[in-house]
N, C-alpha and C positions, 0 to 999 in steps of 0.2 A: 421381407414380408413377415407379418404375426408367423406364430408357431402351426397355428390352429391353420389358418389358411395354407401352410405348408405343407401340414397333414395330409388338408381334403386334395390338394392337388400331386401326393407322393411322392413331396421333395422334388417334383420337377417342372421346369419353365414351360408353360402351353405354346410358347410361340419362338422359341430356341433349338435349336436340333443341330446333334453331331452326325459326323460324316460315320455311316457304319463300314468303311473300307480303311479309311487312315484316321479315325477319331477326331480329326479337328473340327473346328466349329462351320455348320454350311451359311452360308450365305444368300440369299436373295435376291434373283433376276429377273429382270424384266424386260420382255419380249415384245415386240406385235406380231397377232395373227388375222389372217383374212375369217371373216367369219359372213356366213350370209346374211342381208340387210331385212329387218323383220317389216318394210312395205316392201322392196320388191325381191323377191327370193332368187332373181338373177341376178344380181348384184351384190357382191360382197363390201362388207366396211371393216377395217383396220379396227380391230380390240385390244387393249395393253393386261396382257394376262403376265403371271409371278411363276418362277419355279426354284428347287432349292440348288444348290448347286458348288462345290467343291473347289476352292483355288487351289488346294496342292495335288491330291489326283486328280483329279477332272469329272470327280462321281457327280452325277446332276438327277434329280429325280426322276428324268423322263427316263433314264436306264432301265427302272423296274415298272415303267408303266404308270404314277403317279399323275393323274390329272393336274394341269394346271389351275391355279387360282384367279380369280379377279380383282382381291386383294393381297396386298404385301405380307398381314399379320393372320395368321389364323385359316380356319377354317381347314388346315391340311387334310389328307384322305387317313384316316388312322385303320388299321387292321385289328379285330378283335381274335384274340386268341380261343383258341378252342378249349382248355381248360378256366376259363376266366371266370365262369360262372361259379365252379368249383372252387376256385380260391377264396373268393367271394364269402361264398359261404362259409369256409372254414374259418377264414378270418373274424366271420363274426360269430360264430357259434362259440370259439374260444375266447375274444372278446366277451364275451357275456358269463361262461365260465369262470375269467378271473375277476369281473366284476364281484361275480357270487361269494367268490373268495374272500377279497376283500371285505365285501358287507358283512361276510361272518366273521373275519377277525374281529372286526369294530364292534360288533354285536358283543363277540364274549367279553371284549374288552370293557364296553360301557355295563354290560352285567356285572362284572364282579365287580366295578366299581358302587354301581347301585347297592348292591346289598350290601356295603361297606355299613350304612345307615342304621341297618335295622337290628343291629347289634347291641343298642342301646336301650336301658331298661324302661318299660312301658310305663312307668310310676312317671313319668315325667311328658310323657305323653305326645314322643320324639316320632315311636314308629307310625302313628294312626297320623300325623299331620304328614311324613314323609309320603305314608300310600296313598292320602286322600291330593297331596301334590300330586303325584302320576298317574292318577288315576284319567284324571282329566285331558292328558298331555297324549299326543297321537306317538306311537314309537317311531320317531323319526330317526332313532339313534340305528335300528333295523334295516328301514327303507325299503323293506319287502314289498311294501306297494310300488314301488318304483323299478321292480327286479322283472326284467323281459327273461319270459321264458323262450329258451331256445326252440329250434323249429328240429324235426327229428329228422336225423340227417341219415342217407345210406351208408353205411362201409364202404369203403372201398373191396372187389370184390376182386381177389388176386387168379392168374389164370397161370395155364399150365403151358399155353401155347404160344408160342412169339411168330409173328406175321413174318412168313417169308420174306425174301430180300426178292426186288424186281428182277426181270428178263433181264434190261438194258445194264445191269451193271456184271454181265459177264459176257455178255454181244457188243456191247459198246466200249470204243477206247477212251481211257480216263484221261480227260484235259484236263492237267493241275492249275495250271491259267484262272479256269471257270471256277476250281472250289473254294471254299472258305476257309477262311485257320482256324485255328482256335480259338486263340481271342475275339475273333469276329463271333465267333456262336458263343461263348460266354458272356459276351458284352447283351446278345439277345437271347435270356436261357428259356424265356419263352414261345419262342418261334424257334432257335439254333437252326439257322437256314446253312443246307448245305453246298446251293450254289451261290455263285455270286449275283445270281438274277432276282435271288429271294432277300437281298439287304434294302430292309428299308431304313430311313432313317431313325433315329432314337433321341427322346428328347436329353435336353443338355441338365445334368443333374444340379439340385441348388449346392451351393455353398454355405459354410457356416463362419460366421466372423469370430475370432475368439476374443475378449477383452486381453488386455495385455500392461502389465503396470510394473513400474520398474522395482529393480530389485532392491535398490538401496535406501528407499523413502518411499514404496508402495503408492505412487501415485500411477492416475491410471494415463497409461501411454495412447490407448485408442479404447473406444468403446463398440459394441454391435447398437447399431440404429436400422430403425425400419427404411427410412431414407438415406441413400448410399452420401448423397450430396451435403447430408448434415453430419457425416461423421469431421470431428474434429481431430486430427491429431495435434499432441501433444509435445512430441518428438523434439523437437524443432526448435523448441522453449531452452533445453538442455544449454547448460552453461560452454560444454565443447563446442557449439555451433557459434560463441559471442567473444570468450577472452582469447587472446593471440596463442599459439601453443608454442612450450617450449622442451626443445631434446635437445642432449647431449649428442655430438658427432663425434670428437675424438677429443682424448686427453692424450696430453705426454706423460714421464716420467716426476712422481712427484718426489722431491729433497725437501727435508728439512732446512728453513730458509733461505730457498733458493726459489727465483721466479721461474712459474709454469704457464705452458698456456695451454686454454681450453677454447674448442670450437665449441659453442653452440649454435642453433638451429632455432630458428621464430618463422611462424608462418600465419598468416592470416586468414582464417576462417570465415569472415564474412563475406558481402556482396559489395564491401562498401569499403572506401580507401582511410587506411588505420595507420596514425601514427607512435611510435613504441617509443618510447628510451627508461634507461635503467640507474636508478639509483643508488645512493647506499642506506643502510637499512639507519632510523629515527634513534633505534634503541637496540642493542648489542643484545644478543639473543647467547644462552648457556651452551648451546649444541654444536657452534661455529667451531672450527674449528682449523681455519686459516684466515688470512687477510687478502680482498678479494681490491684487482684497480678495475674497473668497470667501462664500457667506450660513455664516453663525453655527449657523441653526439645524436642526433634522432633519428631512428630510421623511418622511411616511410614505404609502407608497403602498399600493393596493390591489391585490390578486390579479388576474392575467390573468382578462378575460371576451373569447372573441370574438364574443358579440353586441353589445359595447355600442358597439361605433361604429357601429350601426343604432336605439339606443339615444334619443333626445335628452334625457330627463330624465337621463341621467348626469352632466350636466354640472352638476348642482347637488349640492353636497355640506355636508354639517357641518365640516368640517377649519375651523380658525379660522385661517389663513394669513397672512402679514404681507401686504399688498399692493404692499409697496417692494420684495421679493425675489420675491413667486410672483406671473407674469403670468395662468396659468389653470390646472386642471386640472380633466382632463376621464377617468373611470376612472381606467386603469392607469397615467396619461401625466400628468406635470406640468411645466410652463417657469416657468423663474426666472432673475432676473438678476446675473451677475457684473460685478465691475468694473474694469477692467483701466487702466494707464498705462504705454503703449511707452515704451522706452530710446529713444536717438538713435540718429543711425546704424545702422539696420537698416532692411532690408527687411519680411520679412514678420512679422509679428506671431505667437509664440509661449507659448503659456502653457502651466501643466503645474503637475500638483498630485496628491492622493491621495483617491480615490473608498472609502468606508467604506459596507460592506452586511452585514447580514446574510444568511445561509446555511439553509434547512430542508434536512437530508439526509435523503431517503424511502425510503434503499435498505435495502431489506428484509433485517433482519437472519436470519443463521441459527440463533440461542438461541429456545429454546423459550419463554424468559418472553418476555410482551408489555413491547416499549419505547417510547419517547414519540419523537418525533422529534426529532433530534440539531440543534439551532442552531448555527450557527459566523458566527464575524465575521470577513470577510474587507476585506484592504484591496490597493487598487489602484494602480499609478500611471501618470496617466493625462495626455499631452502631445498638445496640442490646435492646430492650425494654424490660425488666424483667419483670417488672408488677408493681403497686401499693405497697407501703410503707403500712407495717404492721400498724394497727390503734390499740394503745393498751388505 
């Protein structure tokens, strides 16, 4: 909702309410009760009345005597606090105070800007045009016609005497059962009811959406909208949700001209079935720094599930796999191995080659005929840091 209308309702939902015993949110039931029939007054008729009512303690509002409703939304029994009037007031007496403040900052502020003017020499005939300008002009820069005078308030009048404590609480035994915690009286600092018969419910406070935009291109991730249903996110768009991901699992021991082998890891991020295979790179890159043999054939992988790494029969599949290239795969997720032969003289181990995938694009087109979903093959190129050269 606007700001303004948040204001006037103080941040809080008119037809929302937490449970004041375990704080969750109460919920809404509905009953029939026999009521008497308004032609014949010996006979009762079935009415569907509402009350509010607690799934995890059991608090329901008939506990503290809350009338039922005859509607679902609204209309609850509210209790007015007995300082209420008081706050009331204060709130707005100092309200009008910083008003006054502020008009007088702007006052002095538009003043010494004014007479910035009249500094200039009358031979020229700068001042008598300036003052014959404002003369005419109401000071709206003031706004003292628009300035509520406060209403004159009492002090508060301090005493000397504090209202003795009741009979019952040195005749009577204390049922800890019956009283309230703490947080239950802080949650209500205007009531702080001491038994548990004095909780009523409290409305459920608003929330605040924050905008939120990423870190490395400042675009915005989610926005605050009046309507929850037209927030967009953005999220979603991110390239980690579309190209296949790939990690290192294990390397062996690298020699100088001697072949190695590396596990890696390809897992497919979509919702849709991706097939992968790996190339060698067009054009020899500066940074390489071994010679890499690459597997031949194409994997294909299966659509994101995230149940299945709770799953265990997923790890049996039909795919007929080479078992000198694929170590396992398990869903969306498959390891297999490259074979790599460092250069001399280097240090860390680099290889680097071209990742081929295809592409489902689901973005809803705007033409009225129905269209299939758009495949695109996309290729990557993809420079892989192993690690450090064996020191033998």
């Amino acid at each position: 909702m606007p700001s303004a209308e948040a204001r006037m309702k103080k941040s809080k939902c008119a037809n929302c309410f937490d449970c004041p015993s375990c704080m969750h949110t109460l919920s809404v039931r509905a009953t029939s009760v026999q009521v008497p029939s308004p032609e014949d007054p010996n006979k009762t008729l079935p009415r569907k009345v509402y009350y509010l009512a607690c799934g995890f303690c059991r608090w329901t509002s008939r506990d503290v005597g809350m009338p039922d409703q005859p509607v679902s939304s609204g209309g609850w029994h509210e209790r007015e606090t007995l300082w209420g009037k008081r706050v009331s007031t204060l709130f707005e007496h100092y309200r009008i105070v910083a008003q006054k403040d502020k008009i007088e900052k702007e006052r002095k502020k538009s003043t010494a800007y004014r007479t910035g003017y009249l500094h200039f020499s009358d031979k020229y005939g700068v001042a008598a045009a300036v003052a014959k300008k404002y003369a005419g002009l109401t000071s709206s820069g003031t706004k003292e016609d628009a300035t509520k005078t406060s209403e004159d308030m009492a002090p508060a009048q301090a005493t000397a005497e504090v209202e003795g404590l009741p009979d019952s609480i040195f005749t009577e035994p204390v049922n800890v059962a019956k009283l309230t915690t703490i947080k239950q009286r802080h949650l209500q600092p205007d009531f702080q009811p001491i038994d548990a018969s004095q909780l009523y419910p409290r409305h459920k406070q608003l929330l605040i959406k924050r905008s939120q935009r990423c870190r490395g291109c400042d675009h915005n991730l989610s926005k605050p909208e009046f309507n929850p249903s037209s927030i967009k996110f953005k999220i979603q768009l991110a390239a980690y949700h579309h190209i296949p991901e790939l990690k290192i699992k294990s390397v062996t021991e690298f020699k100088d001209g001697e072949e190695c082998f590396v596990e890696l890891t390809v897992r497919n991020p979509t919702p849709h079935t991706t097939h992968v295979s790996f190339l060698p790179l067009e054009e020899s890159l500066d940074e390489l720094t071994c010679q890499a043999a690459l597997p031949e054939c194409e994997f294909t992988l299966p659509p994101r599930d995230d149940t299945a790494e709770y799953d265990d029969t997923t790890e049996a599949t039909l795919s007929k796999d080479d078992p000198n290239v694929v170590t396992f795969r398990k869903a969306n997720k498959l390891g297999f191995y490259i074979r790599v032969i460092p250069l001399e003289d280097q240090d860390d181990i680099i290889v680097g080659f071209q990742l081929r995938h295809d592409f489902t694009n689901m973005v809803v087109q705007l033409q009225a005929d129905h269209r299939e979903p758009q495949v695109i093959w996309m290729t990557h190129v993809v420079v892989v840091n192993l690690g450090p050269k064996t020191v033998s």
